[in-house]
VMD Tcl script that builds the backbone (N, CA, C; Angstrom):
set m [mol new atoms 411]
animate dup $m
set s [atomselect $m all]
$s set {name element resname resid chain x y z} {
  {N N UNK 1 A -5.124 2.277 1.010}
  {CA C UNK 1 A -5.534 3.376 0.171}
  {C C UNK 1 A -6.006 2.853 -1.181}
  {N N UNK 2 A -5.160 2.066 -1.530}
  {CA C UNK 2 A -5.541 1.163 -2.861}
  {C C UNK 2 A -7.171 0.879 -2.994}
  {N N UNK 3 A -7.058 -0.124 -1.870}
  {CA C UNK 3 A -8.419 -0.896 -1.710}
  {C C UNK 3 A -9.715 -0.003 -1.679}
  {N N UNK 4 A -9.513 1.114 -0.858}
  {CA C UNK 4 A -10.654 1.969 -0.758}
  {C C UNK 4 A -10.616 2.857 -2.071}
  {N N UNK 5 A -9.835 3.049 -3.115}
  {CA C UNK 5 A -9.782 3.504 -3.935}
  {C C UNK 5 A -10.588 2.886 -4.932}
  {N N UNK 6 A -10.196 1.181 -5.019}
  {CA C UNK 6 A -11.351 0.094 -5.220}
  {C C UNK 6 A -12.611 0.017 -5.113}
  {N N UNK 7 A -12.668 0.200 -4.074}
  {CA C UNK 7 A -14.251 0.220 -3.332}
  {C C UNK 7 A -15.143 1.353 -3.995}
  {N N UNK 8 A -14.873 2.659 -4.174}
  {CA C UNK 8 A -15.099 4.021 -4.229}
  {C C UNK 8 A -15.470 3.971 -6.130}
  {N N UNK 9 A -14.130 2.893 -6.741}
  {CA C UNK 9 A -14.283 3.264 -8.154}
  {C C UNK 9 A -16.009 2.956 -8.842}
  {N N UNK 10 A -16.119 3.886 -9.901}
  {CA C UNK 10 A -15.285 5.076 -10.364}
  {C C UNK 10 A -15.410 6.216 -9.836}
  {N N UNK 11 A -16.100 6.292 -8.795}
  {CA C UNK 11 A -16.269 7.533 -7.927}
  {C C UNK 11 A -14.636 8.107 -7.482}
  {N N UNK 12 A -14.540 9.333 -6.976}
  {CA C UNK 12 A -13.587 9.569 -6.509}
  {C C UNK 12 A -13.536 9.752 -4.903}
  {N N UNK 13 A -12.622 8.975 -4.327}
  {CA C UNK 13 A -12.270 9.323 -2.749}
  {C C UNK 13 A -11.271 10.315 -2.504}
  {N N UNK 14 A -11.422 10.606 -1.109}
  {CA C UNK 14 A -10.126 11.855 -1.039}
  {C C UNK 14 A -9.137 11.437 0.585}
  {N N UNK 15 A -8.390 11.343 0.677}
  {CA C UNK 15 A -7.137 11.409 1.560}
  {C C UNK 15 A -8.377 11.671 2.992}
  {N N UNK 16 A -8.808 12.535 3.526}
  {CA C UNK 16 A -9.744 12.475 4.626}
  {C C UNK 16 A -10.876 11.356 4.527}
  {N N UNK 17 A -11.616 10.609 3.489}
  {CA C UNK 17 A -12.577 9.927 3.616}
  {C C UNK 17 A -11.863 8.672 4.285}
  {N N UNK 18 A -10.199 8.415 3.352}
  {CA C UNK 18 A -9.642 7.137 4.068}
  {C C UNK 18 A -9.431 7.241 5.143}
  {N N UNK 19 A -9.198 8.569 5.906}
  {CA C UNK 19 A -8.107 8.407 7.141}
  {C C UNK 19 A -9.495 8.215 7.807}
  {N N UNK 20 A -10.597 8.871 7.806}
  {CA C UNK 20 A -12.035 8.588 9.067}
  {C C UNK 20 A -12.247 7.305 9.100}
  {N N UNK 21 A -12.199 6.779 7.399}
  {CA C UNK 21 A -12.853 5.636 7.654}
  {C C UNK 21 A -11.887 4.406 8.334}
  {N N UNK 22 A -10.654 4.463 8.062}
  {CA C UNK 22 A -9.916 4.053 8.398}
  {C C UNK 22 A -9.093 4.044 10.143}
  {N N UNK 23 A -9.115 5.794 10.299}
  {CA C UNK 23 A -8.917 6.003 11.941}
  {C C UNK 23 A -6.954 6.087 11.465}
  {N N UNK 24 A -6.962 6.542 10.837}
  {CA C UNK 24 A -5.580 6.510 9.719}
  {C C UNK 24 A -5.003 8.189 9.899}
  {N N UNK 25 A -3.728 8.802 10.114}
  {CA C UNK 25 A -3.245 9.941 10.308}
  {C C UNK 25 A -3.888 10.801 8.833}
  {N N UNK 26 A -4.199 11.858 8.229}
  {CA C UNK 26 A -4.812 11.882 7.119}
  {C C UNK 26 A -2.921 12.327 6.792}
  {N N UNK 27 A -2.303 13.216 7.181}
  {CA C UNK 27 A -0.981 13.347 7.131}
  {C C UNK 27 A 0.375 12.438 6.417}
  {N N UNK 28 A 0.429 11.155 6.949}
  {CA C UNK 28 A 0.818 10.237 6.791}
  {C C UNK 28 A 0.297 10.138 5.263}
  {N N UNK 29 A -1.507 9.320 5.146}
  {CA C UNK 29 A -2.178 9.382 4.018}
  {C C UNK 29 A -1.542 10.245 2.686}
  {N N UNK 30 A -1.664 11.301 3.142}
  {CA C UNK 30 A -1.125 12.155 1.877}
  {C C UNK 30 A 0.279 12.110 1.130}
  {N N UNK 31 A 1.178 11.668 2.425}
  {CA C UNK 31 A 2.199 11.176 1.594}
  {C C UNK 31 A 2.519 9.891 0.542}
  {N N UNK 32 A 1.504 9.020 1.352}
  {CA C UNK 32 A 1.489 7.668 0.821}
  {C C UNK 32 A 0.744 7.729 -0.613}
  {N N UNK 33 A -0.289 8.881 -1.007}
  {CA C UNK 33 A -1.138 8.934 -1.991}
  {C C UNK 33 A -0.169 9.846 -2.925}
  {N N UNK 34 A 0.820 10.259 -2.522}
  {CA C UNK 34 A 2.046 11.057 -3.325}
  {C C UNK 34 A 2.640 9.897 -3.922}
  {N N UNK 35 A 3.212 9.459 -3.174}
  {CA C UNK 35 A 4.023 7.990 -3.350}
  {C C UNK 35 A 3.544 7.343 -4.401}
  {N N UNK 36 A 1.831 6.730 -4.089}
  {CA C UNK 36 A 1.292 5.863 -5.295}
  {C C UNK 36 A 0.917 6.470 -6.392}
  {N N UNK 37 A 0.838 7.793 -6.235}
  {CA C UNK 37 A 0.403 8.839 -7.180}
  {C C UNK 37 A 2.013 8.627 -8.311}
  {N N UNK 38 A 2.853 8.643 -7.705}
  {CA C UNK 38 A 4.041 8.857 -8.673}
  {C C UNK 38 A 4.472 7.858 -8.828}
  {N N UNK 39 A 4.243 6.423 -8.464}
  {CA C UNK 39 A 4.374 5.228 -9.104}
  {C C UNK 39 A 2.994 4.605 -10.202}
  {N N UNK 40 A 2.143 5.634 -10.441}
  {CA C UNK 40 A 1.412 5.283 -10.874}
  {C C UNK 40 A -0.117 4.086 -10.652}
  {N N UNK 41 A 0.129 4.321 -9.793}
  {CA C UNK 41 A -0.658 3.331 -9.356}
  {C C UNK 41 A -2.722 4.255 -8.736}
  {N N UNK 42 A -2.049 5.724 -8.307}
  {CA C UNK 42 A -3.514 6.637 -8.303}
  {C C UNK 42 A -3.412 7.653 -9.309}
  {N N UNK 43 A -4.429 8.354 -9.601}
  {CA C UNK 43 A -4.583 9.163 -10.195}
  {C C UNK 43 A -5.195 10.489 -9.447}
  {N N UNK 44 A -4.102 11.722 -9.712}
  {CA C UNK 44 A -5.174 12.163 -8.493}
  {C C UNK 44 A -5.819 13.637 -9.357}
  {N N UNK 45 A -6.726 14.591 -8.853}
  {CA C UNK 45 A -7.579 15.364 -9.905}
  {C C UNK 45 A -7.831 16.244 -8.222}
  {N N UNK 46 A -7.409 17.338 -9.090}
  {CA C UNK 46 A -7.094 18.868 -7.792}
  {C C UNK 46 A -8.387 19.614 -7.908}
  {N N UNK 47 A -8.553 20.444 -6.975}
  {CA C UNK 47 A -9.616 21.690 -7.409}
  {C C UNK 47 A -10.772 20.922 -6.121}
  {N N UNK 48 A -11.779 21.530 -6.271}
  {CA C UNK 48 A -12.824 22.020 -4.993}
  {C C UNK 48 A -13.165 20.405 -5.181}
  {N N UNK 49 A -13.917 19.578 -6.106}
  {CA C UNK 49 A -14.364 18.550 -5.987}
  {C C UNK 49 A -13.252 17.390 -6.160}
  {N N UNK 50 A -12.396 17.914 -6.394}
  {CA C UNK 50 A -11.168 16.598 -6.353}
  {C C UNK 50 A -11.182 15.305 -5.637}
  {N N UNK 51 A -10.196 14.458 -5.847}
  {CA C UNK 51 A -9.986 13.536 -4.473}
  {C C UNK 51 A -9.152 12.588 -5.441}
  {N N UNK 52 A -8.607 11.484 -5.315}
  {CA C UNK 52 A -7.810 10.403 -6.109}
  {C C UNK 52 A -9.114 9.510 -6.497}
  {N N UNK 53 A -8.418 8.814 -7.644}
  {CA C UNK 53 A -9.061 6.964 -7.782}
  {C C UNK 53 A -8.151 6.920 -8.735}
  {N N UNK 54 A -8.664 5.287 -8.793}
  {CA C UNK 54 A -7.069 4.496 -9.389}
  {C C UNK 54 A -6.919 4.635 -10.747}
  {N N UNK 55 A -5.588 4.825 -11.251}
  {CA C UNK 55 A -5.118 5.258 -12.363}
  {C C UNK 55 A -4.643 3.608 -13.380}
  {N N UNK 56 A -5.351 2.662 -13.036}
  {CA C UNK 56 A -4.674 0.952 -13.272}
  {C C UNK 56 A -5.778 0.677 -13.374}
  {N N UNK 57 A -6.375 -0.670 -13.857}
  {CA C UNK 57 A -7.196 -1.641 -13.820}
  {C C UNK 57 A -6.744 -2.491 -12.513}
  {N N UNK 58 A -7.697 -2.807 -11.541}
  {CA C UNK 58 A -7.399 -3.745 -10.428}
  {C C UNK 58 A -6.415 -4.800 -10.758}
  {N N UNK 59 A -6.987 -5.796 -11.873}
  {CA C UNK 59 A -6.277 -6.816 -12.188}
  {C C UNK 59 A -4.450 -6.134 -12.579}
  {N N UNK 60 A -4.186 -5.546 -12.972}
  {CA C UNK 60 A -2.895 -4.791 -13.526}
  {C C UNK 60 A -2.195 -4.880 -12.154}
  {N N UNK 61 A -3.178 -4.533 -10.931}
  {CA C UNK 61 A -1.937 -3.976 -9.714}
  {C C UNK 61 A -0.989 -5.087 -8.918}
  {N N UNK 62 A -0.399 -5.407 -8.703}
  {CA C UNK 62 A 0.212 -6.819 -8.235}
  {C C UNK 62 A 0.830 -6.399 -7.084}
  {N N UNK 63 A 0.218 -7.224 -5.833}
  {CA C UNK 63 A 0.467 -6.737 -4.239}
  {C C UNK 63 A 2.190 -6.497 -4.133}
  {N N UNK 64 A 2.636 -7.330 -4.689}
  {CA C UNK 64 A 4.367 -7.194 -4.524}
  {C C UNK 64 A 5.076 -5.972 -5.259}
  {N N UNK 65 A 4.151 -5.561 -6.050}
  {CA C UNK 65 A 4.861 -4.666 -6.736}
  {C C UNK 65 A 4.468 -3.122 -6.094}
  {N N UNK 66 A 3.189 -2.841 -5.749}
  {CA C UNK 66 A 2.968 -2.240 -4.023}
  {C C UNK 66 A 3.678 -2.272 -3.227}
  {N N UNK 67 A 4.376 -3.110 -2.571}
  {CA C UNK 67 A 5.077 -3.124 -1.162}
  {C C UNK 67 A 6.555 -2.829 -1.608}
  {N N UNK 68 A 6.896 -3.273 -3.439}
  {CA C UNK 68 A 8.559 -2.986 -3.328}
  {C C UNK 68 A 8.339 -1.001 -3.765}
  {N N UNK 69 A 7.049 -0.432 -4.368}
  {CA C UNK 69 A 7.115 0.546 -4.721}
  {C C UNK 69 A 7.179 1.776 -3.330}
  {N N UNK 70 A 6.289 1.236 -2.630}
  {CA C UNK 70 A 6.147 2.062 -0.875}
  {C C UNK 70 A 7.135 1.574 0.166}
  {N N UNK 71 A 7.773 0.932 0.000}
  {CA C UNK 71 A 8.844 0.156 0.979}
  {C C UNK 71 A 10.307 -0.241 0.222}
  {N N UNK 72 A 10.809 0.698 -0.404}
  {CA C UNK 72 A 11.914 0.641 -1.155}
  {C C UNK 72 A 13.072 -0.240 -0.007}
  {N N UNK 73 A 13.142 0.765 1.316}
  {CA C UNK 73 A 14.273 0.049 2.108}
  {C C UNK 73 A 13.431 -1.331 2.839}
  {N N UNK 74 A 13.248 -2.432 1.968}
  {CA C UNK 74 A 12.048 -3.351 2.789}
  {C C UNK 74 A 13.239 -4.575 3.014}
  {N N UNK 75 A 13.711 -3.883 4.533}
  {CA C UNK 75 A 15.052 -4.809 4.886}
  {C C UNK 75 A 14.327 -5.296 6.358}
  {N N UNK 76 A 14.539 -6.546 6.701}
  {CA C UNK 76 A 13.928 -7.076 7.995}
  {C C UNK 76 A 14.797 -7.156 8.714}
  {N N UNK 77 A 16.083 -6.863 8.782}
  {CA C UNK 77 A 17.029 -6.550 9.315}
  {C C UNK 77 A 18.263 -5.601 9.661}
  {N N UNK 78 A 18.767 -4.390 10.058}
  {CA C UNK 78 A 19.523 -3.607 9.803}
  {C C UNK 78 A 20.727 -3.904 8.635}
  {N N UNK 79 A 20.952 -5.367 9.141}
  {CA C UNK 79 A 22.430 -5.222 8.646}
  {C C UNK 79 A 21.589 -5.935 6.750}
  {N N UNK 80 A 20.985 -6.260 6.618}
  {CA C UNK 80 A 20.322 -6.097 5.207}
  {C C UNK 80 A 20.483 -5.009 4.416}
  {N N UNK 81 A 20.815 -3.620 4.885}
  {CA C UNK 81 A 20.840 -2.280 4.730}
  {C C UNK 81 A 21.985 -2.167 3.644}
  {N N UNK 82 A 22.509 -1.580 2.428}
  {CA C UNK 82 A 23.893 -1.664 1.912}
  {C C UNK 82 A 24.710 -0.230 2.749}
  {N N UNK 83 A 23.764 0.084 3.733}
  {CA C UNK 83 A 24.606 1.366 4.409}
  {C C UNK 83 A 25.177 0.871 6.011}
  {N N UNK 84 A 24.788 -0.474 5.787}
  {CA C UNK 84 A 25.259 -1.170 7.400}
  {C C UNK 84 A 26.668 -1.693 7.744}
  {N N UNK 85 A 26.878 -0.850 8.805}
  {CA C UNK 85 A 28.484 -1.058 8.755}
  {C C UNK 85 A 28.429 -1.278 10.358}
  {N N UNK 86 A 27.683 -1.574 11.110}
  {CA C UNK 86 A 27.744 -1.842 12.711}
  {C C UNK 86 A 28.234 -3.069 13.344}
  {N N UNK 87 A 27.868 -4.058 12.198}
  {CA C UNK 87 A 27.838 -5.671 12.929}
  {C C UNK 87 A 29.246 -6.184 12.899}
  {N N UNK 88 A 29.956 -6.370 13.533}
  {CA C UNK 88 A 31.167 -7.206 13.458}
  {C C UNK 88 A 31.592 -8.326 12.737}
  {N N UNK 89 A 30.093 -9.013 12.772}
  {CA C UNK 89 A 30.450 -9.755 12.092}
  {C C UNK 89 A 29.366 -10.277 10.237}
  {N N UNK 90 A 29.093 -8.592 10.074}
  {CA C UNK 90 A 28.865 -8.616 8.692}
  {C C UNK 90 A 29.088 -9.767 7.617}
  {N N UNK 91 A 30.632 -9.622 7.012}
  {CA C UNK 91 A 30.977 -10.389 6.177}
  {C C UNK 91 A 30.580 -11.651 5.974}
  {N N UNK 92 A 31.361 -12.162 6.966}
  {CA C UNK 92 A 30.960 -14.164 7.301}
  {C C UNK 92 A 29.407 -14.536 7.452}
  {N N UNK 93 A 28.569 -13.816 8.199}
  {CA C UNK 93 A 27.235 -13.721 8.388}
  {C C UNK 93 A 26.202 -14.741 7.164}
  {N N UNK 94 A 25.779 -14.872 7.735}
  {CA C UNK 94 A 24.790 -15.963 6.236}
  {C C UNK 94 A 23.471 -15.537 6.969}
  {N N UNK 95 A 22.973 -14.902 8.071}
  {CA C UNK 95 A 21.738 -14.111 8.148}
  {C C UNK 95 A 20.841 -13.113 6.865}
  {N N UNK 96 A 22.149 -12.672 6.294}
  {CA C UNK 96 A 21.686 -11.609 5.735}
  {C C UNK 96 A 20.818 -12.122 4.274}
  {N N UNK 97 A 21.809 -13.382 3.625}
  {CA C UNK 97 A 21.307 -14.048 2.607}
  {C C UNK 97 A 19.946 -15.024 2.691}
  {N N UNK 98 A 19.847 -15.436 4.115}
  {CA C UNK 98 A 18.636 -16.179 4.320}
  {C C UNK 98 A 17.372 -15.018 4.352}
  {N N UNK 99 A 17.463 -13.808 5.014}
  {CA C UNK 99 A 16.717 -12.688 5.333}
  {C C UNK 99 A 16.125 -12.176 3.936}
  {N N UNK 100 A 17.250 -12.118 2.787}
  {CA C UNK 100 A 16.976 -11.652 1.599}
  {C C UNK 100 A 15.836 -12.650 0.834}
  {N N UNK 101 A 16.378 -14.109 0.448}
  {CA C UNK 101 A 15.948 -14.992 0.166}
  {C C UNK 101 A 14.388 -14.817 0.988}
  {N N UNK 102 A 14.342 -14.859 2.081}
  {CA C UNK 102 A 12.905 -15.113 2.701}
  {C C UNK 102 A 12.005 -13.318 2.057}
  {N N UNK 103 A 12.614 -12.440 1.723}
  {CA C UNK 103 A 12.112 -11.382 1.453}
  {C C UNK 103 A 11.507 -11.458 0.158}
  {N N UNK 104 A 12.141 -11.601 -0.581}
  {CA C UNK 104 A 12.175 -12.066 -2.092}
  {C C UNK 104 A 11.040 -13.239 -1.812}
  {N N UNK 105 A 10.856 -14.338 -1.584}
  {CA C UNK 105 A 9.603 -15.029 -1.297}
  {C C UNK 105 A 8.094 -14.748 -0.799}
  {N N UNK 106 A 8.461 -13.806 -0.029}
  {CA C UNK 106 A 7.415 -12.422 0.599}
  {C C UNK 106 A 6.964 -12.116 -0.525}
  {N N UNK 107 A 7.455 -11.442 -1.237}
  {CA C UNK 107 A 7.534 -10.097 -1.908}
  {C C UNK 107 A 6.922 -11.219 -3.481}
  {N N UNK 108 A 7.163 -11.900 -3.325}
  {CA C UNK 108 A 6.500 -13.284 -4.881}
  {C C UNK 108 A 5.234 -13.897 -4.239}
  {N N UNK 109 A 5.143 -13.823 -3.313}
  {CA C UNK 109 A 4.118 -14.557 -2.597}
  {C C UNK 109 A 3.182 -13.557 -2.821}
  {N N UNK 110 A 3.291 -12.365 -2.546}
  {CA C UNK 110 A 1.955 -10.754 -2.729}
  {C C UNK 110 A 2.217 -10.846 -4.085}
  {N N UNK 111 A 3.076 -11.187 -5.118}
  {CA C UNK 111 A 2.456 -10.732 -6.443}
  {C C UNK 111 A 1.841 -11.904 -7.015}
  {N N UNK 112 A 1.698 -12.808 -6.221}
  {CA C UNK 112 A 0.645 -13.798 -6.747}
  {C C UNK 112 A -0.770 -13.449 -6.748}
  {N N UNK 113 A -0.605 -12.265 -6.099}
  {CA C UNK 113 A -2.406 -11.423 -5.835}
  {C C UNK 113 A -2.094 -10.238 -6.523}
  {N N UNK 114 A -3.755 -9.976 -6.862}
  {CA C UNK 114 A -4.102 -8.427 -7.273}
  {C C UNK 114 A -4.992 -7.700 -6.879}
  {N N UNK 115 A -5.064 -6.449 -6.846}
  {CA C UNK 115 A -5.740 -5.313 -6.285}
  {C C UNK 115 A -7.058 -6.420 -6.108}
  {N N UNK 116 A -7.439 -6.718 -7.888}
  {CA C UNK 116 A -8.899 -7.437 -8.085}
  {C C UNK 116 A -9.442 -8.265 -6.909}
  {N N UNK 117 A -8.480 -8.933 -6.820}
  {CA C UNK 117 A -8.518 -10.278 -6.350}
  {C C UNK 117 A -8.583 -9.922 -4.605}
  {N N UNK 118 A -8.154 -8.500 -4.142}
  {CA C UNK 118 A -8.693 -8.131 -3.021}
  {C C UNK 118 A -10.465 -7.907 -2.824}
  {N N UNK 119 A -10.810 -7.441 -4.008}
  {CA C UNK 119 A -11.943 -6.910 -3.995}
  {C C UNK 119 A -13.075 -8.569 -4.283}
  {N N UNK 120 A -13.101 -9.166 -4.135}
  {CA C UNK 120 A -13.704 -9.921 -4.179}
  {C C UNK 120 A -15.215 -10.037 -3.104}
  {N N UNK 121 A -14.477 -9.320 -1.777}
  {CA C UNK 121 A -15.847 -9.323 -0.617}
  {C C UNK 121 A -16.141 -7.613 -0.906}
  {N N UNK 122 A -16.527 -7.159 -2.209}
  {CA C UNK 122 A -16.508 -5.687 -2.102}
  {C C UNK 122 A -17.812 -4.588 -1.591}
  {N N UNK 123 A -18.876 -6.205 -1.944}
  {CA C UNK 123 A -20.087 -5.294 -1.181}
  {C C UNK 123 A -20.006 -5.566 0.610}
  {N N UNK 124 A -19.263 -6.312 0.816}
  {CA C UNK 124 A -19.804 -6.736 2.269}
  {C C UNK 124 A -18.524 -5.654 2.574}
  {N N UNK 125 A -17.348 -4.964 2.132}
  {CA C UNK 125 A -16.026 -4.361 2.627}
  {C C UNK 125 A -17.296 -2.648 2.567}
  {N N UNK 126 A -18.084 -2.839 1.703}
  {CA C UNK 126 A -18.432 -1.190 1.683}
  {C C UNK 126 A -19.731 -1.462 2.639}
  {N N UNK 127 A -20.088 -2.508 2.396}
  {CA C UNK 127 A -21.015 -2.180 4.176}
  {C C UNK 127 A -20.533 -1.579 5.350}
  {N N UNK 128 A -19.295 -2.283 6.024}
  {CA C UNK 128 A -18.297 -2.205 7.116}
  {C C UNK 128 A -18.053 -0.507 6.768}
  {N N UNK 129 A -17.695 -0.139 5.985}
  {CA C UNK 129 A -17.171 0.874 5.773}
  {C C UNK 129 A -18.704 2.382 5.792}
  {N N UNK 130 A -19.443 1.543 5.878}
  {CA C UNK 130 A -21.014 2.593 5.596}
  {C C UNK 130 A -21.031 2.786 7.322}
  {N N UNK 131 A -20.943 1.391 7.895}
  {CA C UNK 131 A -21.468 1.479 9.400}
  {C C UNK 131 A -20.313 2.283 9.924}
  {N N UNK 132 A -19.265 2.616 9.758}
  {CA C UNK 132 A -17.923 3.447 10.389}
  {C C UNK 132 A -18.625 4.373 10.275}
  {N N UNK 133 A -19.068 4.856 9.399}
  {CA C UNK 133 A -19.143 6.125 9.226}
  {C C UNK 133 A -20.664 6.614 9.757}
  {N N UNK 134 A -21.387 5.665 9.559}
  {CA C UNK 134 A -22.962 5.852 10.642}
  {C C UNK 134 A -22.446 6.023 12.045}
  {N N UNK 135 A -21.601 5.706 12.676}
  {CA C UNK 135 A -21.414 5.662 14.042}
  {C C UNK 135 A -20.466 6.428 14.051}
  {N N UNK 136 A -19.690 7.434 13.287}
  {CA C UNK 136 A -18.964 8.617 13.677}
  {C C UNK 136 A -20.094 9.363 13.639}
  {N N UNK 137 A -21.293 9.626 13.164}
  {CA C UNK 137 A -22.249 10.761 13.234}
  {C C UNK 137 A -22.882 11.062 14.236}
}
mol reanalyze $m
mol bondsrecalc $m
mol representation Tube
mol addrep $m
C-alpha cells in the first residue's frame, strides 16, 4: 500500500485502485490503510474525490518500523507469545531467545531500507502497473 502510495505521489490513490491493481481483498486493504493511517504513515482525505497518499517523506519511512507498526504480535513462534502457556517445556527452552534475537535482526535488517529506496525502479514499477490495468479492460 505504501509503495503504490509512492508510485501515485502526489496524486491520490484509493483502497480499490490497490486491491485491482494488486488482485488484493479491497476489505482487508481498508483495514491495513486504517492501521497506516493511524500510525501515521498515510494520510487519508474523505468525500467524492478522496483516496489516501503518504503523509511522510519516502526517505522518513523505515521498512522495520512498517512491519513492527502492522505486525505488533510479529512472533515466529507460538510460544514467543507472552500469552503462551501450552509448551511444557517453556521455561528451560532457549528456542524462544534465539527466535527473538533472529527477529530483532529481521526487523534491523528492513530498517536499513526506506520507502525511497524502494522506489528506485519507479518508472518501470508504474509501467507493470499501467499494463494490469490495460488487460483488466
Amino acid at each position: 500500500m505504501l509503495i503504490h502510495a509512492a508510485l501515485r505521489a502526489p496524486e491520490l490513490t484509493t483502497v480499490g485502485e490497490i486491491a485491482d491493481d494488486f488482485g488484493l481483498s479491497a476489505t482487508h486493504l481498508s483495514k491495513v490503510a486504517q492501521t497506516l493511517a493511524a500510525e501515521g504513515y498515510l494520510q487519508t482525505v474523505r468525500g467524492r474525490s478522496g483516496g489516501l497518499r503518504l503523509a511522510r517523506d519516502p526517505k522518513t519511512i523505515r521498512l522495520g518500523e512498517v512491519a513492527r507498526a502492522t505486525e505488533p504480535d510479529f512472533y515466529m513462534a507460538p510460544c514467543m507469545s507472552p500469552e503462551s502457556d501450552g509448551c511444557p517445556i517453556y521455561d528451560p527452552c532457549r528456542l524462544r531467545g534465539v527466535l527473538s534475537q533472529a527477529s530483532e535482526a529481521f526487523l534491523a535488517e528492513l530498517n536499513r531500507s526506506t520507502l525511497a529506496d524502494l522506489m528506485e525502479k519507479r518508472n518501470a514499477m508504474l509501467v507493470r502497473i499501467e499494463a494490469v490495468r490495460a488487460a483488466q479492460k
